[in-house]
C-alpha positions in Angstrom: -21.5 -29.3 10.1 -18.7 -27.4 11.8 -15.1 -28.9 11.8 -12.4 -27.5 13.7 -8.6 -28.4 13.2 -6.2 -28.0 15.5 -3.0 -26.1 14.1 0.2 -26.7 16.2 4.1 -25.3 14.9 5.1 -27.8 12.4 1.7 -29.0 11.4 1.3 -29.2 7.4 -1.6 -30.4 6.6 -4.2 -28.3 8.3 -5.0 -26.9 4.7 -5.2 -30.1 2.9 -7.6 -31.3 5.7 -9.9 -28.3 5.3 -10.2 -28.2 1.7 -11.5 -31.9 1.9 -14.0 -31.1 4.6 -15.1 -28.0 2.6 -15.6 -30.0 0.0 -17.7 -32.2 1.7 -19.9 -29.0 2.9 -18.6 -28.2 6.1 -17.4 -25.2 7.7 -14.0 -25.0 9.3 -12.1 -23.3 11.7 -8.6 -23.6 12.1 -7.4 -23.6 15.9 -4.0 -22.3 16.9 -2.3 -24.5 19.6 -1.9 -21.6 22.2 -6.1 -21.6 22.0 -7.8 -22.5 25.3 -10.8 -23.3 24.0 -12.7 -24.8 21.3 -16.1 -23.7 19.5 -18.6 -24.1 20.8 -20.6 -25.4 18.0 -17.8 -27.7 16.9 -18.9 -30.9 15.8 -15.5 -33.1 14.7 -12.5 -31.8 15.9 -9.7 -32.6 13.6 -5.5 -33.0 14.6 -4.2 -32.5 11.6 -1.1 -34.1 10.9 2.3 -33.1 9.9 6.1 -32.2 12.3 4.4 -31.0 15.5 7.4 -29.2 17.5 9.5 -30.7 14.7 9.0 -34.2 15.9 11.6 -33.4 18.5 11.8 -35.5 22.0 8.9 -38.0 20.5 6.4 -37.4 17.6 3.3 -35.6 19.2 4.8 -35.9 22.9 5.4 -32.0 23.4 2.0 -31.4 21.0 0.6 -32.8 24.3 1.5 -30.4 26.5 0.1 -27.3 24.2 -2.8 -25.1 25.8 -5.0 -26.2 23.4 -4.8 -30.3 24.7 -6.8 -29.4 28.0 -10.0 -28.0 26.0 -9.4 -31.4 23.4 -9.8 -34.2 26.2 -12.3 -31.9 27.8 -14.4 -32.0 24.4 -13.6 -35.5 23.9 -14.2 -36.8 27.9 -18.0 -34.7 27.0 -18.7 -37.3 23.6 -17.5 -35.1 21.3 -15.7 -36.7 18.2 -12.0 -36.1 17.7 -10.5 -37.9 14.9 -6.2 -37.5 14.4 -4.5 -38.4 11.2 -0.6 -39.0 11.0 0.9 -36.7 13.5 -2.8 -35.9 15.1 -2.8 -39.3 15.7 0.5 -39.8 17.6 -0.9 -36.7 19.9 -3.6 -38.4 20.9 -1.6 -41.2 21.8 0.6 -39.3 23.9 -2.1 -37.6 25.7 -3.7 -41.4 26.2 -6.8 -40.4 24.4 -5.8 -43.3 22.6 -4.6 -46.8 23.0 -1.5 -47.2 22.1 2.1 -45.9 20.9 3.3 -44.9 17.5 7.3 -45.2 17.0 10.3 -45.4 14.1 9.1 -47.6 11.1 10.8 -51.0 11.5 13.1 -50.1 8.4 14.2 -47.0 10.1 13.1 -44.9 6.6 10.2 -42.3 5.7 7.6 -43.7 3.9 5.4 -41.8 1.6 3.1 -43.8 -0.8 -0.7 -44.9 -1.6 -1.1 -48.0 0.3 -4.4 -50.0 0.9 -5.9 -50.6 3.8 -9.2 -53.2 5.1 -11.8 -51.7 7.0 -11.7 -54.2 10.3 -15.2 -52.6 11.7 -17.5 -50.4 10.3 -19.8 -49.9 13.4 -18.6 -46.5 14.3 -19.7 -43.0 12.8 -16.2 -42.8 11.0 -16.3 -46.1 8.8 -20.2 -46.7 8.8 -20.2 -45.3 5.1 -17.7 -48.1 4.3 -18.7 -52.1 4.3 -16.6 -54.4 6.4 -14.1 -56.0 4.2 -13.3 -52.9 1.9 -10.4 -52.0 0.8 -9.2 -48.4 0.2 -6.2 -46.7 -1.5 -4.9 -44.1 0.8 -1.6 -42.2 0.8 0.6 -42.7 3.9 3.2 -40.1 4.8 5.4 -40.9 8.0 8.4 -42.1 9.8 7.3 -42.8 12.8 3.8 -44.6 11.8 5.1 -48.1 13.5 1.7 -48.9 15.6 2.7 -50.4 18.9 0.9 -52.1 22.0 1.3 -54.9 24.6 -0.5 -58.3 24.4 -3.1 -57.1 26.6 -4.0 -54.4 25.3 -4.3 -55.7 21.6 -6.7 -58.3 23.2 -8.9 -55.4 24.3 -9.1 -53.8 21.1 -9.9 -56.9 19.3 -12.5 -57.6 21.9 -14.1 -53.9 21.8 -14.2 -53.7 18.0 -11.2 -51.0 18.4 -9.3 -52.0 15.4 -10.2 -49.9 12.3 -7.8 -50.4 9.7 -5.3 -52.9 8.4 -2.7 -52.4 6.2 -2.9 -54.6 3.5 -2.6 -55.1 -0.4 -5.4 -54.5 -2.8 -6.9 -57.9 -2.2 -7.1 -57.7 1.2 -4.2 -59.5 2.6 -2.3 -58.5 5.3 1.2 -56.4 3.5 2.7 -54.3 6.5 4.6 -50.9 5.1 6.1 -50.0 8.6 5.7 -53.2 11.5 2.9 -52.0 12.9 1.4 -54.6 15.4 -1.2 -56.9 13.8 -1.0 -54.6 10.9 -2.9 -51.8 12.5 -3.3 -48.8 10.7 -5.9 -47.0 13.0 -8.3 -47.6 16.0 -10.9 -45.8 18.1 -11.1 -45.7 21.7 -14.0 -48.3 23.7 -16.1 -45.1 23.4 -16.2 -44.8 19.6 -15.8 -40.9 19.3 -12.1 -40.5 19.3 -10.5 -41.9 16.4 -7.2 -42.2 15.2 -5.2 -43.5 11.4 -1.6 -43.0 10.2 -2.7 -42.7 6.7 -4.0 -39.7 5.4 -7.6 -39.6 3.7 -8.0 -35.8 3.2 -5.3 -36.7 0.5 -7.7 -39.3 -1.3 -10.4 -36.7 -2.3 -9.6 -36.3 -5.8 -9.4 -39.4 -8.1 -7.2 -37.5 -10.4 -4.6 -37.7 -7.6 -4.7 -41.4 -7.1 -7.6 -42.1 -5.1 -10.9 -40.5 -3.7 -11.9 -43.1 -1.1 -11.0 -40.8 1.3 -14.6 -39.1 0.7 -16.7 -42.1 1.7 -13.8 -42.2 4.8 -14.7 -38.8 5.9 -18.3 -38.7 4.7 -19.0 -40.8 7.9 -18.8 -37.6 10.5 -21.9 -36.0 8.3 -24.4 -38.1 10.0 -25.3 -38.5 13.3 
């Protein structure tokens, strides 16, 4: 399996996120923004997150602009999968890949702690390793990670199965870290190959970090 992550100035976890897909067996390739063009042979494209452009203007809303985004929703428009954690998932936002809008945490603070999350739907290649109903321990890193969208469009999701993850507390229930609407810590679009989470499960690979249910998280993208 290929993987190829997207590298923009101010991204900081490209590393992180190849280590865990090398340990998972899969080659990478790290992309630099100013690329035009993706492998070929890539088969998950990964924005990494991190400060793209420093968070300046809006988190991920100059990312967007970057050479690199036209040959992303080109792969993506084709089927391919794209998944965005953190920062790549406030990019994808911005470039409407996504549903959605990510803005300041509703206590105005970084946040940077394990937190657990439900698995909402599992009938996507990302969560399919996962049961409907679990509950994970992943670390979330962020100040702006406060998941917003209008009534509408929160119908939609619910009605497409686009909700992936809730914030919650180990048993399940709903605990909300940053005010993110209904609790949502990540969705897909109606397609099911671009997917996006403000946690971060490449760091949940090593239990003697905190957690390694980031593996079954990621262990998803190995099948077809």
């Amino acid at each position: 399996m290929k993987v190829s992550i997207l590298q923009f100035p101010g991204t900081n976890c490209e590393y992180d996120t190849e280590y865990a897909f090398k340990k998972l067996g899969a080659d990478t390739e790290i992309i630099w923004h100013k690329s035009e063009s993706i492998a070929s042979d890539t088969d998950l494209l990964v924005v990494a997150g991190g400060f793209s452009y420093g968070d300046y203007l809006r988190s991920g809303a100059i990312a967007k602009f970057s050479p690199v985004m036209k040959a992303v929703t080109a792969y993506a428009e084709k089927g391919g999968k794209v998944l965005g954690i953190c920062n790549g998932f406030q990019v994808l936002t911005e470039a409407r890949l996504l549903p959605g809008a990510l803005k300041r945490n509703e206590g105005l603070h970084f946040i940077s702690k394990h937190h657990h999350l439900k698995v909402e739907n599992n009938d996507n290649i990302f969560l399919k390793k996962l049961s409907k109903g679990a509950v994970v321990n992943i670390p979330i890193a962020h100040h702006d990670g406060n998941y917003y969208i209008d009534e509408a469009g929160l119908k939609d999701l619910e009605a497409n199965g686009q909700i992936l993850l809730r914030y919650t507390d180990a048993a399940g229930n709903i605990q909300n870290p940053n005010g993110s609407v209904a609790s949502i810590a990540g969705v897909c679009n109606k397609e099911k190959n671009v997917f996006g989470l403000m946690p971060h499960p490449e760091r949940a690979m090593e239990a003697v970090l905190g957690s390694a249910d980031g593996i079954a998280m990621l262990e998803g993208f190995f099948e077809s």
